[in-house]
C-alpha positions in Angstrom: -38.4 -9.4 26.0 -39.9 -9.9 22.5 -39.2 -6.2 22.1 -35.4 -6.6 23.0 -35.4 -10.1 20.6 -37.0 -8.3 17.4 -33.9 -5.0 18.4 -31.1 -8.1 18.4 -32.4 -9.6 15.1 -32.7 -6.1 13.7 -28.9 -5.7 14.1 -27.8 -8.7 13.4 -29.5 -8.1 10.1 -28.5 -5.0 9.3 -24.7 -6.0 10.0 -25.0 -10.0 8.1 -26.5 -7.6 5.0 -23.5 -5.2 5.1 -21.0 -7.6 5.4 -22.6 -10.0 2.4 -22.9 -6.9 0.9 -20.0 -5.1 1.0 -17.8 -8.6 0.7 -19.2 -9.2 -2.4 -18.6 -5.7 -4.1 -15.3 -6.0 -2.8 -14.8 -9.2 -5.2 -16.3 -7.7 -7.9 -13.9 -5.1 -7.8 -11.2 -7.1 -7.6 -12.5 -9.0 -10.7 -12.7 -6.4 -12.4 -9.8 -5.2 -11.8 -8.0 -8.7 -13.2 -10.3 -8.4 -16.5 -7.1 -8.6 -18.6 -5.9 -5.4 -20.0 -2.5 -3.9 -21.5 -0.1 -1.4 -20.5 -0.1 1.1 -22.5 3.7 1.6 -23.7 5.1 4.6 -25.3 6.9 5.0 -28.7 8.3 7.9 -27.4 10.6 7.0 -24.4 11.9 10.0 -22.4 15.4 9.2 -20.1 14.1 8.6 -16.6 15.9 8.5 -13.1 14.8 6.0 -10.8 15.3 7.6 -7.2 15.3 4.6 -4.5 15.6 5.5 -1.2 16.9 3.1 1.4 16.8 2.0 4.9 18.5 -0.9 6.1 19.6 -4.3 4.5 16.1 -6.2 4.1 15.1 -9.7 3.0 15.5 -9.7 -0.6 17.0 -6.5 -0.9 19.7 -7.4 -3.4 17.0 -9.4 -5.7 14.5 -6.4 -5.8 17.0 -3.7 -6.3 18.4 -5.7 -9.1 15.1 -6.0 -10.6 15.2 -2.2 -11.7 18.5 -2.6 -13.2 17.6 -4.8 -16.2 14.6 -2.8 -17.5 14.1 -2.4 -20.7 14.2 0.9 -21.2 16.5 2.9 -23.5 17.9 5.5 -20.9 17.5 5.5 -17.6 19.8 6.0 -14.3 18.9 4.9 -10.8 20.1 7.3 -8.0 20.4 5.1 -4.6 20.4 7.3 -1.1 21.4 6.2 2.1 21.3 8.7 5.2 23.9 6.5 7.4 27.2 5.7 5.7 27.7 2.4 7.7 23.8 1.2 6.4 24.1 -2.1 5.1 21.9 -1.2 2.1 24.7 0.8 0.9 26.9 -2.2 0.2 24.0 -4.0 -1.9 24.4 -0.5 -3.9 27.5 -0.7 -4.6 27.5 -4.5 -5.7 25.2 -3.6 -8.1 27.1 -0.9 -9.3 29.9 -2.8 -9.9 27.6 -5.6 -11.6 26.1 -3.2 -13.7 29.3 -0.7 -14.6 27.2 0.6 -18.0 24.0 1.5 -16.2 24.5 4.9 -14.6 24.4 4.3 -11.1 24.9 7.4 -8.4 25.4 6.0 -4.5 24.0 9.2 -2.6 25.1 9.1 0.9 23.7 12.0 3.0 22.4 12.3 7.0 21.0 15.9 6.5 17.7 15.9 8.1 14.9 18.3 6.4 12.3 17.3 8.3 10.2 14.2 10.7 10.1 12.3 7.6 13.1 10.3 7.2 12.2 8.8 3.7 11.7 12.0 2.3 14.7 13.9 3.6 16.6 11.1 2.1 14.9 11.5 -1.2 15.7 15.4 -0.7 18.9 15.2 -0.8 18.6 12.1 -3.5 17.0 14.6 -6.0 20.0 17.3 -6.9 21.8 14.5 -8.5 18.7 13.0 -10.6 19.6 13.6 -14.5 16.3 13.4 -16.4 13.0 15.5 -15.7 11.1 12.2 -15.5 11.2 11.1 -12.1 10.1 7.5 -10.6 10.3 7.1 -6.6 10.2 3.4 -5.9 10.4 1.8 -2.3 13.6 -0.5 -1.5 11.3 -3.6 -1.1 10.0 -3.6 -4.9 10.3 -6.3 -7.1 9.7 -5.6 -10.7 9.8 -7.3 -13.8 11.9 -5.8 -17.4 8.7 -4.2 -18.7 8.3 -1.8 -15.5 9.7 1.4 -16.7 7.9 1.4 -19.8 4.4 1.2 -18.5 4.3 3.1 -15.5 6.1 5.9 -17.4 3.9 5.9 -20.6 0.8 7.7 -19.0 2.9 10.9 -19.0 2.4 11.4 -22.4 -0.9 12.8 -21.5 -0.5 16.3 -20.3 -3.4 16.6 -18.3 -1.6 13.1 -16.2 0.2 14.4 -13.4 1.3 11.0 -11.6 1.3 7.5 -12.0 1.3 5.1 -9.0 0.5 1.4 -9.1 -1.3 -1.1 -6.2 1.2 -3.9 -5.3 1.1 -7.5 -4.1 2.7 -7.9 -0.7 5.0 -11.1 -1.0 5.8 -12.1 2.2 9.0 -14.2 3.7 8.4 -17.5 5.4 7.9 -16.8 8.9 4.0 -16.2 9.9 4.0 -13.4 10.8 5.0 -12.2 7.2 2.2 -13.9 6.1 -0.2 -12.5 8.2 0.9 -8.9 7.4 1.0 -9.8 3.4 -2.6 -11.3 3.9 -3.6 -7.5 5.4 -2.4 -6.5 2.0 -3.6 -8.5 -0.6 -6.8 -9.3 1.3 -8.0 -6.2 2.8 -6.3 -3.1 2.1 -5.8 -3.3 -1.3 -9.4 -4.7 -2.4 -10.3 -1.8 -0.5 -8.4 0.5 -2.9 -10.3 -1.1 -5.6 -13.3 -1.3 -4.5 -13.0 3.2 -3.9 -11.7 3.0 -7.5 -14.7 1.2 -9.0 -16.9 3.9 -7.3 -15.2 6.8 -8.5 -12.0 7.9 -6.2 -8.9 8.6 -8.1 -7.3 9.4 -5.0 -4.6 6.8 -4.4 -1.1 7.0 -4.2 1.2 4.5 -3.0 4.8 5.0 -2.6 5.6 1.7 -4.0 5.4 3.8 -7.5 5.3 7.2 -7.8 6.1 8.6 -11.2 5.8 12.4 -12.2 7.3 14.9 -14.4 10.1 17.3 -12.5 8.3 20.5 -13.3 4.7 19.1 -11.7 6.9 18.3 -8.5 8.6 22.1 -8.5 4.8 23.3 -9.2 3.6 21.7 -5.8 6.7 23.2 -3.5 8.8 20.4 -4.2 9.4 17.3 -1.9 10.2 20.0 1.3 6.6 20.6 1.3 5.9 17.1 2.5 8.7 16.5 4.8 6.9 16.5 8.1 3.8 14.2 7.0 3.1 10.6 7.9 1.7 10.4 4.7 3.7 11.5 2.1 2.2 9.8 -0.9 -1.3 11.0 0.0 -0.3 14.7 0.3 1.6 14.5 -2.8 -0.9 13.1 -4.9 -3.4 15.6 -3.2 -1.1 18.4 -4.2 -0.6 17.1 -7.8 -4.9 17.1 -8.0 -4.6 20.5 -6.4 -3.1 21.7 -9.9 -5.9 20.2 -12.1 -3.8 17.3 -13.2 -5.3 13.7 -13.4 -3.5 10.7 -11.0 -3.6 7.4 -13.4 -3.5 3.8 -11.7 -0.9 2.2 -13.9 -2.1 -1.9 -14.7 1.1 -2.9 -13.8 1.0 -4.6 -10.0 4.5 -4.7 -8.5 5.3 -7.5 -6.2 6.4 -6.1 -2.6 8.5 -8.2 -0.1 6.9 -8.5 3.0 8.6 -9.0 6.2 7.7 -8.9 9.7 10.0 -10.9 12.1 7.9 -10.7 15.3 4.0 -10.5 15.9 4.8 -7.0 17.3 6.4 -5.9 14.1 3.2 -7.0 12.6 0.7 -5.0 14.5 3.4 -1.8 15.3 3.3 -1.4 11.2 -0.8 -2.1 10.4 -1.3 0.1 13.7 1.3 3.4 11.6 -1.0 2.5 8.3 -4.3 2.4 10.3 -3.6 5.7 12.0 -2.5 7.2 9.0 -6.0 6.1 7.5 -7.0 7.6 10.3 -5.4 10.9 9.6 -6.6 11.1 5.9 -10.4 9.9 6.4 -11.2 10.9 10.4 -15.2 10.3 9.5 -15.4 7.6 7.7 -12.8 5.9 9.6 -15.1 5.2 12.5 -17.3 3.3 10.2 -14.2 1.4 9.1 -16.1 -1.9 10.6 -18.2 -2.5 8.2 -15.0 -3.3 5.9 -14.1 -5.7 8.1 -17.1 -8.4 6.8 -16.1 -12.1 8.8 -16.0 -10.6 11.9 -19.1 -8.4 11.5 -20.9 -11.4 9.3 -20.3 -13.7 12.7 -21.7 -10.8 14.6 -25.0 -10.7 12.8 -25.2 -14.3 12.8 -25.0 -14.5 16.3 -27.8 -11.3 16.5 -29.7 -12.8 13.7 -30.3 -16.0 15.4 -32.4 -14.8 18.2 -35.3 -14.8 15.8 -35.6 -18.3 14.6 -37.9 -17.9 12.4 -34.9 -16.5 10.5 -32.5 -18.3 11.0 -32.2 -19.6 7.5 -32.1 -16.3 5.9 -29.3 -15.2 8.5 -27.4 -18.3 7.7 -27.6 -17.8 3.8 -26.6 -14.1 4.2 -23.6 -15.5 6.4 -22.9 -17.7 3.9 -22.5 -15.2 1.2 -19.9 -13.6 3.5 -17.9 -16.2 4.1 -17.7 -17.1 0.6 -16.6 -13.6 -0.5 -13.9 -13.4 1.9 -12.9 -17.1 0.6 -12.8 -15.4 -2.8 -10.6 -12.9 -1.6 -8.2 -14.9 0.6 -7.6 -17.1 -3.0 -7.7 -14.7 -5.9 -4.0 -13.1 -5.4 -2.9 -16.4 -4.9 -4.3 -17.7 -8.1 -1.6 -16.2 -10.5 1.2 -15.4 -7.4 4.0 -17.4 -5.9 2.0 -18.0 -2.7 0.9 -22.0 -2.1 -2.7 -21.8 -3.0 -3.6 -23.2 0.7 -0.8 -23.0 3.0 -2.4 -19.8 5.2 -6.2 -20.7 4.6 -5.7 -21.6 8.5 -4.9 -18.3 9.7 -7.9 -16.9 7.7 -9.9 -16.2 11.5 -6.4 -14.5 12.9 -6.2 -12.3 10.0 -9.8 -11.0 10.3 -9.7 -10.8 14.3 -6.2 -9.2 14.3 -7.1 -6.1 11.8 -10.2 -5.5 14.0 -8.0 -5.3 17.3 -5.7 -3.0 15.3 -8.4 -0.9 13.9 -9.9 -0.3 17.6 -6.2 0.3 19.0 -5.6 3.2 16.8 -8.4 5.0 18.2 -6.3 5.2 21.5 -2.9 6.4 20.2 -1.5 9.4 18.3 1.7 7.2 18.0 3.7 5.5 15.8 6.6 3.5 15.1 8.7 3.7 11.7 12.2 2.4 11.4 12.5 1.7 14.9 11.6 5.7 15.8 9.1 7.1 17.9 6.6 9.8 16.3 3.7 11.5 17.8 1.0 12.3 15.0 -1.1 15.1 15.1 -4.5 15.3 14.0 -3.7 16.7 10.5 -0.7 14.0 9.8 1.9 16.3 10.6 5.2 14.0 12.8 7.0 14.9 15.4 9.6 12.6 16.7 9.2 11.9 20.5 13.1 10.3 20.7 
């Protein structure tokens, strides 16, 4: 029985020291990350076209498309695309054409399918009527201030730069489940991204910025070449690294909406990004856990405390982790347009809910996206199932 004790406080151990460990790197990277720094911004200012693709009339939608019309930015022209001529979105396009009659503004409206992957079949046939060889690919639900253009675009310069993408900060509506889903964001997924970037991995691409030159997309096939994958922004930035060209994190952080109306609408989009992590990383996602530091720091405390002769040190290490993931529950909040404590309460159902969701994806090849069916197959590829 000692035996079996001194096994239990072995693992509880090992698992309080990963979680204090890893919680705090996580908040260093994310400190680091805030040390203040500029966007670059070029003297030279090519034309861009900003290529939005959209899908359905969502919270905030007018707002955060109207935030890319007032950039400043000497030439630019926005390119909207709609696959469904009765989508609602299409009317919050052509409001803001009208409001904006000077900005060149080009309504695409097009149901030709090239592939599973809806978004990019839209931008497909977005792309023929793009003016300018400096392309930006921004999702619908982005909220950006005047300043936008002229950062994210200014890495180009750099010929050895293939894209720039940025990290975003999820915003989310009122209702809680909103919350819960921004808190996956700015709390887990995206201090993860950091914490890969302070240790080397220039890998990421999100799709809430994507900005490239035309002739680096014609170099890698074009868009086609990504039409069947669930993750698009990965294989494109993969692609891009493919030609010996660099992928820069712009500073600049764009503000996403966040809305999830149901608890399933929650957990049916973190399940689609957790088997897409899934997809990208298939051996290191089984050790996803140990990212995952409450949950796994209340596991080893409850291990740990077999042995109590150690009970103090398995409480300190606890401590530690608990702190950390304090740190990062209130560090987006510090500088956001989030009340500084209005979710602290839900701070256990975050952490239990992105464990569940991690250990359902291990049991589906499935996933829902704009209300559609897709089976997933083990290199990413979709296939749609209705």
């Amino acid at each position: 029985m000692a035996t079996f004790h001194s096994l239990l406080s072995i693992i509880g151990f090992a698992c309080l020291t990963i979680a204090a460990v890893y919680s705090l790197l996580t908040v260093a990277a994310v400190l680091v990350w805030r040390l203040p720094k500029r966007g670059k911004i070029s003297t030279s200012q090519p034309p861009v076209t900003l290529l939005k693709p959209l899908c359905g009339a969502e919270p905030g939608l007018y707002e955060d498309l109207r935030s890319f019309c007032l950039q400043d930015y000497p030439e630019f022209q926005i390119v909207f695309g709609v696959r469904d001529p009765a989508d609602p979105a299409r009317a919050v396009a052509e409001q803001l054409a009208a409001e904006f009659p000077t900005l060149p503004i080009k309504i695409v409206v097009n149901p030709q399918l090239h592939g599973s992957n809806w978004k990019i079949s839209n931008l497909i046939n977005m792309l023929p009527h793009a003016r300018h060889d400096v392309l930006v690919l921004a999702d619908s639900d982005a909220f950006v201030g005047p300043d936008y253009l002229a950062i994210v675009t200014a890495p180009l310069r750099d010929a050895g730069v293939g894209l720039v993408t940025c990290i975003y900060r999820g915003l989310p509506t009122p209702r809680i489940w909103s919350r819960l889903g921004a808190m996956y964001i700015n709390e887990w997924y995206v201090p993860s991204v950091l914490l890969a970037r302070l240790f080397g991995h220039q890998g990421y691409v999100s799709g809430q910025t994507i900005c490239l030159r035309r002739d680096t997309l014609q170099a890698i096939g074009g868009l086609e070449s990504l039409a069947n994958h669930l993750a698009d922004d990965y294989q494109l930035g993969e692609r891009v690294r493919a030609l010996g060209l660099r992928i820069e994190l712009s500073p600049y952080v764009v503000t996403g909406e966040h809305h999830e109306p149901s608890l399933h609408s929650a957990t049916r989009h973190e399940l689609r990004w957790m088997r897409t992590i899934r997809v990208l990383r298939p051996m290191s996602f089984c050790f996803m856990f140990v990212t995952f530091s409450l949950p796994l720091a209340a596991f080893g405390l409850a291990l740990g405390a077999v042995d109590v002769s150690l009970r103090a040190e398995a409480g300190s290490l606890f401590a530690v982790a608990v702190i950390s993931r304090l740190a990062l529950h209130f560090l987006p909040r510090l500088q956001g347009r989030q009340p500084l404590l209005a979710d602290f309460w839900l701070l256990p159902a975050r952490d239990l809910l992105v464990v569940w969701v991690w250990w359902r994806s291990f049991f589906t090849s499935r996933v829902t996206w704009r209300g559609n069916e897709f089976a997933v197959d083990a290199e990413g590829v979709m296939r749609p199932l209705t």
